[in-house]
N, C-alpha and C positions, 0 to 999 in steps of 0.2 A: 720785776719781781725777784730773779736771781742776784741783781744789784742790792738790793735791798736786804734780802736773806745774808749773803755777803756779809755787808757792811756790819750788820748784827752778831754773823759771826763772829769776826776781826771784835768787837769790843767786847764779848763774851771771853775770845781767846786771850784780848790782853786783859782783860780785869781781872782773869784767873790764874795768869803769868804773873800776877803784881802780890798776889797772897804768898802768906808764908806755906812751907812746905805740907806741917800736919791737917792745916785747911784745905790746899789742892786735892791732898790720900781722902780726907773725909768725904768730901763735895763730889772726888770722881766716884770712889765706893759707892755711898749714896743714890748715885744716877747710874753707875757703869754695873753694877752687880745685880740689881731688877732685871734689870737689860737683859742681860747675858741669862738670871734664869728661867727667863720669858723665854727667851730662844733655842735654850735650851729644852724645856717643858716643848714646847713648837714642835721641835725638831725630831723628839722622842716621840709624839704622838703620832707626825706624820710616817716615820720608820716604823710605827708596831701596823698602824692603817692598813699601810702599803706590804707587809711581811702578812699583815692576817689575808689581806687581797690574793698575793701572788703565791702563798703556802697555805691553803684552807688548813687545819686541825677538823684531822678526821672524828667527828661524833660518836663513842661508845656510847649505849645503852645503859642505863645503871644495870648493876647485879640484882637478880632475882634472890629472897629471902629464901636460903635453906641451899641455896648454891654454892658449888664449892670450885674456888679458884684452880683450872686448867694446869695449870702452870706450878703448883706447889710443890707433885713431883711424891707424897705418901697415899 
């Protein structure tokens, strides 16, 4: 199986060593930029998961109608 994968690779790497240059930039973009904002989108979701987990945000109450903000100081 790993022979095999291998071997597949090696003729993917050279067929894509044999292109010209603007083809190599398109072909890797194409395949390497999803990638990367796949894993990135990944990566963000499991840091906010794991920051909501280990830092709850504490729940306020909404304001009652006719109340006046504590804090305003007149």
């Amino acid at each position: 199986m790993v022979d095999a994968f291998q071997q597949w690779w090696d003729g993917v790497e050279l067929w894509m060593a044999q292109l010209a240059f603007p083809f190599q930039f398109a072909l890797l973009m194409g395949v390497l930029l999803p990638l990367c904002l796949g894993a990135a989108r990944l990566i963000d979701r499991v840091v906010d998961n794991a920051s909501t987990r280990f830092n709850p945000v504490p729940k306020v109450p909404p304001a009652q109608p006719g109340e006046t903000d504590a804090g305003s100081g007149s």
